[in-house]
C-alpha positions in Angstrom: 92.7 101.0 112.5 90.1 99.2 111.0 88.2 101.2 108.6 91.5 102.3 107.1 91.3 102.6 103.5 95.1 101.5 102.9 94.4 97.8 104.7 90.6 97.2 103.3 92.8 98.0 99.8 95.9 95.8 101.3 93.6 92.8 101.9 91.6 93.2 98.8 94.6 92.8 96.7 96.3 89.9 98.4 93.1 88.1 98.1 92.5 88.7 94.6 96.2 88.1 93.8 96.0 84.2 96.1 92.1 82.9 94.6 91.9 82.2 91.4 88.6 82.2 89.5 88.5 78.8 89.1 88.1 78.3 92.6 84.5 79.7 92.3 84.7 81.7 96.0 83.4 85.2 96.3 86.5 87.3 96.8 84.3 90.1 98.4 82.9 87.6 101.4 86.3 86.6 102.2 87.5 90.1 102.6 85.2 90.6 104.9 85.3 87.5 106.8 89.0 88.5 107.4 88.1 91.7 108.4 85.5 90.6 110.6 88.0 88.0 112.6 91.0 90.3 112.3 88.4 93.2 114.1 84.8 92.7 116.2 83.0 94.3 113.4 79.2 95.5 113.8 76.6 96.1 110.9 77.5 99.3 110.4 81.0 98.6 110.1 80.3 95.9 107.8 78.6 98.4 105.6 81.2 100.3 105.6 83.4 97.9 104.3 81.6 96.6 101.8 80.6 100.3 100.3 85.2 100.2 100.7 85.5 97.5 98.4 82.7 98.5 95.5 84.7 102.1 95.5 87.9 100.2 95.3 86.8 97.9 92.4 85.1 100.6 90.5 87.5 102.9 90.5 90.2 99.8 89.3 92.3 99.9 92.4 92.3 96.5 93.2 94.8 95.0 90.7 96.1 91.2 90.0 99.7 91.3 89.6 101.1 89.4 86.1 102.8 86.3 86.4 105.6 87.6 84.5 106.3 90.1 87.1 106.2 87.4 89.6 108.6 85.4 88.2 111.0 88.4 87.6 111.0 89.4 91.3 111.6 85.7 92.2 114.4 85.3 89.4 115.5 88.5 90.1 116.0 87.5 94.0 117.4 84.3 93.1 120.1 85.8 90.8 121.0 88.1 93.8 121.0 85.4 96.2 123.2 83.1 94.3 125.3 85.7 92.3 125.9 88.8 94.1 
């Protein structure tokens, strides 16, 4: 479970998507931080890890979602919600 591509990617995203750059932290570190207190990681798994996330962000898989599509899922839940 833990060096599965799909929740290294999962974890990458929602951290890029919740710290902003103004916040000055290094989004890599805190992946791994949460990987290594979600899971008892050793070196080699660190490595592994780390190699995860340079293949994700060179090959442009880790994405920040727009605040326009934010807003229109949360408008779009609201007019549900309220309407339907």
């Amino acid at each position: 479970m833990k060096e599965q591509p799909e929740l290294i990617l999962m974890i990458c995203n929602a951290v890029e998507n919740i710290i902003k750059k103004t916040d000055n932290c290094d989004k890599k570190k805190i992946v791994i931080e949460v990987m290594k207190s979600l899971f008892n990681l050793n070196n080699d798994e660190i490595t592994k890890v780390d190699s995860s996330i340079e293949c994700f962000w060179s090959n442009n898989m880790i994405t920040k979602i727009k605040r326009i599509e934010k807003f229109g899922v949360m408008f779009s839940n609201w007019f549900s919600r309220k309407f339907l």
